[in-house]
Backbone as JSON Lines, residues from 0, in Angstrom:
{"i":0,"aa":"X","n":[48.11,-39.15,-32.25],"ca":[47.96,-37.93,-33.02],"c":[46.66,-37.96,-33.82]}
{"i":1,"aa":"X","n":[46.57,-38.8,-34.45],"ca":[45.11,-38.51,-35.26],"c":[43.87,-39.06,-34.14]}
{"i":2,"aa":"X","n":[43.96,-39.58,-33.47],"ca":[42.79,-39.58,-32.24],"c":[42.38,-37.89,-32.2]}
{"i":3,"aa":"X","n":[43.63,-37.34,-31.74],"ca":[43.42,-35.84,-31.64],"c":[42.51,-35.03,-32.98]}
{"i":4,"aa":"X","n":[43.32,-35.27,-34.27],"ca":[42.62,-34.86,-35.08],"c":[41.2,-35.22,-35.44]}
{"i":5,"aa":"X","n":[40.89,-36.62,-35.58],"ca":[39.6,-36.89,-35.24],"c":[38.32,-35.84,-34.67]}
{"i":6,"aa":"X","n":[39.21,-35.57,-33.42],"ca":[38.02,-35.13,-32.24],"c":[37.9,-33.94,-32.77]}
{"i":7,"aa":"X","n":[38.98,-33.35,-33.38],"ca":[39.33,-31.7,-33.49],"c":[37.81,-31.38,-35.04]}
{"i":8,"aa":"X","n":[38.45,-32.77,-35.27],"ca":[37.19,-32.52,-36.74],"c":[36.05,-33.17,-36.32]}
{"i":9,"aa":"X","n":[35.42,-33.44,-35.44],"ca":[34.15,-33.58,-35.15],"c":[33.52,-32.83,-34.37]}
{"i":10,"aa":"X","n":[34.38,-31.98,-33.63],"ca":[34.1,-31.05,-32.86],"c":[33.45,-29.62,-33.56]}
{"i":11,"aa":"X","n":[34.55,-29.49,-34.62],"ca":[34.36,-28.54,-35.45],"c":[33.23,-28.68,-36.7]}
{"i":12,"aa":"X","n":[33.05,-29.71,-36.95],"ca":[31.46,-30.09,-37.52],"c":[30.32,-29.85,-36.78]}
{"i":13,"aa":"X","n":[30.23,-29.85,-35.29],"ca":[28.96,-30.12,-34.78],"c":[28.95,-28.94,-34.25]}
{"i":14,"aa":"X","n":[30.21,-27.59,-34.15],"ca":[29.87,-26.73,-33.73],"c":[29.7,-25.63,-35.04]}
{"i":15,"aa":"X","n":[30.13,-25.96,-36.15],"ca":[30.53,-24.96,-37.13],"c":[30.07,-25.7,-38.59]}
{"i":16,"aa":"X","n":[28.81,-26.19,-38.39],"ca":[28.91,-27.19,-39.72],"c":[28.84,-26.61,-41.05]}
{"i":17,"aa":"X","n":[28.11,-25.23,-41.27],"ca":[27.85,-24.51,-41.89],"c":[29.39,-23.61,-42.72]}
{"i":18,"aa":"X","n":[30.44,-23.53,-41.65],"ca":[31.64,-22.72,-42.02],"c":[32.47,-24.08,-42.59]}
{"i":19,"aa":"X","n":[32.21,-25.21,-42.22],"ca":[33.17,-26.52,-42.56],"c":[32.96,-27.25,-43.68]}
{"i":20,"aa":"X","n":[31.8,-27.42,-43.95],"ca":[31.08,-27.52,-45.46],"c":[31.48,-26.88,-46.62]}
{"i":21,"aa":"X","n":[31.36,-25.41,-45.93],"ca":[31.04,-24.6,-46.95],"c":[32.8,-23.76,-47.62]}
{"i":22,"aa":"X","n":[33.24,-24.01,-46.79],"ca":[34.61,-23.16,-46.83],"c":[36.21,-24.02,-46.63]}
{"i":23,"aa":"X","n":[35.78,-25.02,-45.65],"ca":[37.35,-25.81,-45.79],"c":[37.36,-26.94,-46.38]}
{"i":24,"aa":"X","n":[36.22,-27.47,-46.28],"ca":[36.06,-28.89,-47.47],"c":[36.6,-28.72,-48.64]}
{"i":25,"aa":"X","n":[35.42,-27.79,-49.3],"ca":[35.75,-27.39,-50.99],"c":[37.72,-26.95,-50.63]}
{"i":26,"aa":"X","n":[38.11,-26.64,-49.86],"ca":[39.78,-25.87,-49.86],"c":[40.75,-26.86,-49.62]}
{"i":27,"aa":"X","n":[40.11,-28.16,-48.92],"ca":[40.92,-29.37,-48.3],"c":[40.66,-30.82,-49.61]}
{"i":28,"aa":"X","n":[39.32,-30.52,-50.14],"ca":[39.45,-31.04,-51.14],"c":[40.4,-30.8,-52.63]}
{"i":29,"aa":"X","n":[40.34,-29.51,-52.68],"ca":[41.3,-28.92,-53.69],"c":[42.51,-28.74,-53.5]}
{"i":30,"aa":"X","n":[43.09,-29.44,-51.97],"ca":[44.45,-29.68,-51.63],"c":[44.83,-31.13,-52.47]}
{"i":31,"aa":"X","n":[43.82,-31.97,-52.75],"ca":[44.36,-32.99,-53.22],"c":[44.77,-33.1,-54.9]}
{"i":32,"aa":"X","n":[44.52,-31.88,-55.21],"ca":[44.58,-32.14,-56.84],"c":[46.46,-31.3,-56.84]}
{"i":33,"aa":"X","n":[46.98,-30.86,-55.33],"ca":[48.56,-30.48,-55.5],"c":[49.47,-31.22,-56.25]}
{"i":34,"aa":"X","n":[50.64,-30.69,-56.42],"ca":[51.86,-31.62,-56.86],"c":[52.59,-32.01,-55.33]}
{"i":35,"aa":"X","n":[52.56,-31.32,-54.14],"ca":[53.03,-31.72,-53.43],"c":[52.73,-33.03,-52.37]}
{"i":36,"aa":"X","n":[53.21,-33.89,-52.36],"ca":[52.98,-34.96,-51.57],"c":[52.44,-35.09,-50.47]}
{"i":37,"aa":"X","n":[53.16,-34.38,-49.42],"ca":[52.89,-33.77,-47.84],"c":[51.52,-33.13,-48.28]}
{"i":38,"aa":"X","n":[51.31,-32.43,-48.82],"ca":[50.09,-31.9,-49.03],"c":[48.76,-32.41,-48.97]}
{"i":39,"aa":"X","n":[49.35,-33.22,-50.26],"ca":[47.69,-33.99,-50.76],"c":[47.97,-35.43,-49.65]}
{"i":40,"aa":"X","n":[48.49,-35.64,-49.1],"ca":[48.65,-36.74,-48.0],"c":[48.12,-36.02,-46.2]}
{"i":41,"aa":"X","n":[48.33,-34.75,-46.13],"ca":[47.48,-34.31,-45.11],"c":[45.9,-34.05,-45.68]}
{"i":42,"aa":"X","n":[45.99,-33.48,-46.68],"ca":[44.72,-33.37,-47.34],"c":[43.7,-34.67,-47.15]}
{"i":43,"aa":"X","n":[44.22,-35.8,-47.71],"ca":[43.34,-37.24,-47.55],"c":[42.93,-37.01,-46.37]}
{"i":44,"aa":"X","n":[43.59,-37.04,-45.33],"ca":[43.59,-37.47,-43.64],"c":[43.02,-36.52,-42.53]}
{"i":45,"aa":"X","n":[42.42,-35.42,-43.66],"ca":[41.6,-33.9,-42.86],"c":[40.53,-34.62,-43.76]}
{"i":46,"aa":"X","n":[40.07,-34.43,-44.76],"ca":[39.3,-34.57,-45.95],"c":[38.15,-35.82,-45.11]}
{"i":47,"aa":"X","n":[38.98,-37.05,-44.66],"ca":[38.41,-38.5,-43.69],"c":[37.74,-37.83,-42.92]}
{"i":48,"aa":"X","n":[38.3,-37.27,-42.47],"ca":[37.95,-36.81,-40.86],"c":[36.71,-35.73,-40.72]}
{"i":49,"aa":"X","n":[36.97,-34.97,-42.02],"ca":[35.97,-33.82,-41.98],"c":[34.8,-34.61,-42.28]}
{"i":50,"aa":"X","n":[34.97,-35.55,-43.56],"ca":[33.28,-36.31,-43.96],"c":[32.54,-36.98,-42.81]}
{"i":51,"aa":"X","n":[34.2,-37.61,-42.05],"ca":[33.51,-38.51,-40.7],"c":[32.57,-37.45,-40.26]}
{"i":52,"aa":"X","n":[32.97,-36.22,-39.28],"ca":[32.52,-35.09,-38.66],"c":[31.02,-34.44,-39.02]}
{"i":53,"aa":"X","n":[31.04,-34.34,-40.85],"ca":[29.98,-33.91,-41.19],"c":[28.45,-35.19,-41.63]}
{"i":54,"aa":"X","n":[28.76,-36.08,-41.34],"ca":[27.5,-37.36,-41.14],"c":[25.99,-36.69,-41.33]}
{"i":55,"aa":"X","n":[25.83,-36.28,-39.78],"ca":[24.98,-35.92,-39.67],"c":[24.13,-34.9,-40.61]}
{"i":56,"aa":"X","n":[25.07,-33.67,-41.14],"ca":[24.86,-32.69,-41.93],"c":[25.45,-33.01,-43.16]}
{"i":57,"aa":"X","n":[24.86,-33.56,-44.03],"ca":[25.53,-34.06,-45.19],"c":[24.4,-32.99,-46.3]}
{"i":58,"aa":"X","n":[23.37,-32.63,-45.89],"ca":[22.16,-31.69,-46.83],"c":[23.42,-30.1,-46.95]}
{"i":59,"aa":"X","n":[24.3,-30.25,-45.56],"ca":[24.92,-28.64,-46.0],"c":[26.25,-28.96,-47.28]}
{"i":60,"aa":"X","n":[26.54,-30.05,-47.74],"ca":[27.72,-30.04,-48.46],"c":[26.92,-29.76,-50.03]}
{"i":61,"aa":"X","n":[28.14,-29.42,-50.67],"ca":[27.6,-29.13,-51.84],"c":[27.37,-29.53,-52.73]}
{"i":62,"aa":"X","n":[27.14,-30.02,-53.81],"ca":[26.93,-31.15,-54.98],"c":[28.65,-31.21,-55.22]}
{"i":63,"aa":"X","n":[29.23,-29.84,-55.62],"ca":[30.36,-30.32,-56.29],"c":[31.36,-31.04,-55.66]}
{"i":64,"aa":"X","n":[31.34,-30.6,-54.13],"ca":[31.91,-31.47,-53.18],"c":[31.78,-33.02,-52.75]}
{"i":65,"aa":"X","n":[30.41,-33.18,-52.75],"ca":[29.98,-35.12,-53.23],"c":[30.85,-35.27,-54.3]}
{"i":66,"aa":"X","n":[30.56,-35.04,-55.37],"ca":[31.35,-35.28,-56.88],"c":[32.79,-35.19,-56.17]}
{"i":67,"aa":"X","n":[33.55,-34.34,-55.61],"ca":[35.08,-34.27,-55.39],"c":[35.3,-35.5,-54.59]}
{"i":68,"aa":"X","n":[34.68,-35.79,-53.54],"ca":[34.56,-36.63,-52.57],"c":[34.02,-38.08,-53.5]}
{"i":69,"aa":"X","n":[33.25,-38.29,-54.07],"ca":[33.37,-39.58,-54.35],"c":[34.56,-39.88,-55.96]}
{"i":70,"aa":"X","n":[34.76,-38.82,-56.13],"ca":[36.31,-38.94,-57.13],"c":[37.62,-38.98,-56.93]}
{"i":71,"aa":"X","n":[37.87,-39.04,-55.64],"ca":[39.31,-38.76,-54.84],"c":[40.15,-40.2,-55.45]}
{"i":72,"aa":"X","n":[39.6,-41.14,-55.54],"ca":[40.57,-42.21,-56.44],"c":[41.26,-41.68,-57.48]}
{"i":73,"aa":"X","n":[40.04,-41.4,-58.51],"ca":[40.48,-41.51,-59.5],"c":[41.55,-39.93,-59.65]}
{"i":74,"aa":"X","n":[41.56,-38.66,-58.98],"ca":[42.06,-37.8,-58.44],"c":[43.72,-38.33,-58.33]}
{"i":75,"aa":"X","n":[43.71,-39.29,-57.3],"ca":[44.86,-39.27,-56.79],"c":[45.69,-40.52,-57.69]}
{"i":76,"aa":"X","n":[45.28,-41.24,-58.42],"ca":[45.68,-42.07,-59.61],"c":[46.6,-41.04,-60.76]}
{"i":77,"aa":"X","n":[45.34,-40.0,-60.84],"ca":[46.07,-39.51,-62.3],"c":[47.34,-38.71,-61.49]}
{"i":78,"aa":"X","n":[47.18,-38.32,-60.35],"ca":[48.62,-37.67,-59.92],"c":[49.67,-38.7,-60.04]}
{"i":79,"aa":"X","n":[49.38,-40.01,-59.9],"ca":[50.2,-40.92,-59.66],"c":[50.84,-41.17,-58.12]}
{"i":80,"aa":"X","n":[49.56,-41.19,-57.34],"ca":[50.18,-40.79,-55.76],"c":[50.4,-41.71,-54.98]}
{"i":81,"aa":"X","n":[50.4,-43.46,-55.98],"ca":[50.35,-44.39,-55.51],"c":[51.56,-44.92,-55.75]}
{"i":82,"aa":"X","n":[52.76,-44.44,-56.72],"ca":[54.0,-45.02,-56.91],"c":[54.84,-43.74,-56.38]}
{"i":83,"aa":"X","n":[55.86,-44.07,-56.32],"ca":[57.04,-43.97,-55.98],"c":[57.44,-44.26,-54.15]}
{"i":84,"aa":"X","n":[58.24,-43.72,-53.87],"ca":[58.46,-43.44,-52.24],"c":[57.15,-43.16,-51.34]}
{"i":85,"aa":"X","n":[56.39,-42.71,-51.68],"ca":[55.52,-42.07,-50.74],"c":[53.91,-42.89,-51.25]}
{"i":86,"aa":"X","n":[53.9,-43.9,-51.96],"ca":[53.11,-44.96,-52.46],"c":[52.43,-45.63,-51.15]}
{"i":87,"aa":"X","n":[53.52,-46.6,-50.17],"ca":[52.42,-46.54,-49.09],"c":[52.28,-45.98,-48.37]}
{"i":88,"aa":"X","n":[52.25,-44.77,-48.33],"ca":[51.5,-43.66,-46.96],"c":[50.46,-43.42,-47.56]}
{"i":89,"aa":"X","n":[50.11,-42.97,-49.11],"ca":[48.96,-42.67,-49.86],"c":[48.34,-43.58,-49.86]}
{"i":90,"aa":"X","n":[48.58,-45.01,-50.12],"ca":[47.97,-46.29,-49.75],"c":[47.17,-46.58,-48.75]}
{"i":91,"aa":"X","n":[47.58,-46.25,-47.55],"ca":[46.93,-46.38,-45.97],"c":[46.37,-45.08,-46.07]}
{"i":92,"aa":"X","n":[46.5,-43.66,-46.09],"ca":[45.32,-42.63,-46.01],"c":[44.36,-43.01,-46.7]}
{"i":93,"aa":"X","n":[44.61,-43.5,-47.78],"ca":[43.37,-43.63,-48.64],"c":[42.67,-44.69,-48.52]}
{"i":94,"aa":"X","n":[43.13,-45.84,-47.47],"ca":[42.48,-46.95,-46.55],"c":[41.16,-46.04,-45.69]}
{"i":95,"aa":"X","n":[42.09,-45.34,-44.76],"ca":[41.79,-44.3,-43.94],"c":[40.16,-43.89,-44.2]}
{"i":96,"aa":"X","n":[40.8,-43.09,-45.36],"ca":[39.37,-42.16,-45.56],"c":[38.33,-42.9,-46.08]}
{"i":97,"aa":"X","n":[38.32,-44.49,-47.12],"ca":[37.33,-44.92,-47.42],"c":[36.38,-45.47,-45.7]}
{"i":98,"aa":"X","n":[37.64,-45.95,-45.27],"ca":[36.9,-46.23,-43.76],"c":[36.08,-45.3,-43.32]}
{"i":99,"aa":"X","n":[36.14,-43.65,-43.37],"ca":[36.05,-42.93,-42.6],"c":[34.67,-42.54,-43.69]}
{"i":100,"aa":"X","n":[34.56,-42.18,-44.82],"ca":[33.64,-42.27,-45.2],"c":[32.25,-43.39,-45.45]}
C-alpha cells in the first residue's frame, strides 16, 4: 500500500508541482495540528511522501511551509501523539517521514 502511495505522490509532484506546494501541503500540513488520530497519522504519511515528491522543486514551497515541515515534532509532542494506544503508529510515521525527508 504505501509503495502505491509513494508513486501516487511523486507522480503528482512532477506533474503538478505548482498545485501540490501550493494548495495540499499547506492543507496536509494543517491536518497535523487535528485532535483526530487517524487524521494527523495519515497526515504524517502524505506530508513524507509529498516532501519526498517535491525534492526537486523545493524553490515552489513556501517559507511557512519549511517552518511547518521542520516543526512537525515539536507539533505532534504538544498533541501528545506519542502516548497512549496509537503511540507506536505515530512513532514509525514519524520514523517514516524523517526518512523521507
Amino acid at each position: 500500500k504505501q509503495w502505491y502511495q509513494r508513486r501516487v505522490a511523486i507522480t503528482a509532484g512532477e506533474v503538478m508541482p505548482d498545485y501540490i506546494s501550493s494548495e495540499i501541503l499547506p492543507f496536509i500540513l494543517n491536518s497535523l495540528e487535528t485532535g483526530d488520530f487517524n487524521c494527523r497519522h495519515g497526515a504524517l504519511h502524505a506530508a513524507s511522501n509529498i516532501c519526498l515528491a517535491l525534492t526537486n522543486t523545493l524553490h515552489l514551497v513556501s517559507s511557512q511551509c519549511v517552518e511547518k515541515i521542520n516543526n512537525v515534532l515539536s507539533v505532534l509532542e504538544s498533541r501528545d501523539s506519542f502516548r497512549g494506544s496509537g503511540g507506536d503508529e505515530m512513532r514509525g510515521a514519524l520514523c517514516f517521514y524523517i526518512e523521507r525527508i
